[in-house]
C-alpha positions in Angstrom: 97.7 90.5 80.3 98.6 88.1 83.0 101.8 90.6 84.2 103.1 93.9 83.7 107.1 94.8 83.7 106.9 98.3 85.6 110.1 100.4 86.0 110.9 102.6 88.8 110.3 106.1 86.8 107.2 104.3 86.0 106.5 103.4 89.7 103.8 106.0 90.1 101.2 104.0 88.3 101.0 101.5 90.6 100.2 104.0 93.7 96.6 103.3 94.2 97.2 99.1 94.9 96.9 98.1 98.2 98.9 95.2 98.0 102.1 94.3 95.6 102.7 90.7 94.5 106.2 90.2 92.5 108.5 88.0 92.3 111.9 88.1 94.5 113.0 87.1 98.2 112.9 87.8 101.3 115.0 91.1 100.2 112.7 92.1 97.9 110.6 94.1 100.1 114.0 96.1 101.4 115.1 96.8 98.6 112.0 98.1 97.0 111.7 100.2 100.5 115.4 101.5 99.7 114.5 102.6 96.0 113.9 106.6 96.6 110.9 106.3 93.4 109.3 102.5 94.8 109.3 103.4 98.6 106.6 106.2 97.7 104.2 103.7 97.9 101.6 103.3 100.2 102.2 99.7 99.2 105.5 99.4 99.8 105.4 101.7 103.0 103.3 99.5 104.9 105.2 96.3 104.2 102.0 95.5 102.1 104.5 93.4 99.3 103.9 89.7 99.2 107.4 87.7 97.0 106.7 84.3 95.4 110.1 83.3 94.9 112.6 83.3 92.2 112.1 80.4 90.2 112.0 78.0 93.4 108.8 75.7 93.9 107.0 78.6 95.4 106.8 80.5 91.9 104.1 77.8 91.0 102.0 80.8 93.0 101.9 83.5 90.2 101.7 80.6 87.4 99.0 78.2 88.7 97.8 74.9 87.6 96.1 72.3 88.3 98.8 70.8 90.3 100.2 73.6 91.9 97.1 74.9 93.2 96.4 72.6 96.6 100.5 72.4 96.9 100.6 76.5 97.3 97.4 77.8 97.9 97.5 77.2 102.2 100.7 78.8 102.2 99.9 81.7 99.2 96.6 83.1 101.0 98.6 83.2 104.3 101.1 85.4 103.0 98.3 87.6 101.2 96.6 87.7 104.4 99.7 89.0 106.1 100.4 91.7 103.2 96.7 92.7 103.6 96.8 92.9 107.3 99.2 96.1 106.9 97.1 98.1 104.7 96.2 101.2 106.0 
């Protein structure tokens, strides 16, 4: 499939990605670190959570096409590089 829905009580499953891409804000990531089940992960620990939007133009990044591709890609591989730079 091309996404999963994953609750909290189900947030264990996820503990063994390096990196989390979802979509949300720029509060996403605080949020998910003040969620006592989604802040046990390594992931999400180490900042490692990359947010494309919520239903803005950057959203095109988790649904690409032909068209959104060069528009988002420069910017979409920057923040995956930053989320990647804070693995541990």
């Amino acid at each position: 499939s091309f996404y999963l829905d994953i609750s909290a009580e189900n947030a264990d499953k996820l503990a063994d990605l390096d990196v989390i891409v979802a979509y949300g804000g720029d509060e996403l990531l605080k949020a998910l670190q003040a969620d006592p089940l989604w802040s046990t992960l390594p992931a999400v620990k180490n900042g490692a959570v990359v947010a494309v939007g919520e239903g803005d133009a950057f959203s095109a990044a988790v649904t690409p096409t032909a068209l959104s591709i060069p528009w988002v890609l420069d910017d979409y591989v920057a923040k995956l590089n930053d989320a990647a730079a804070k693995v541990k």
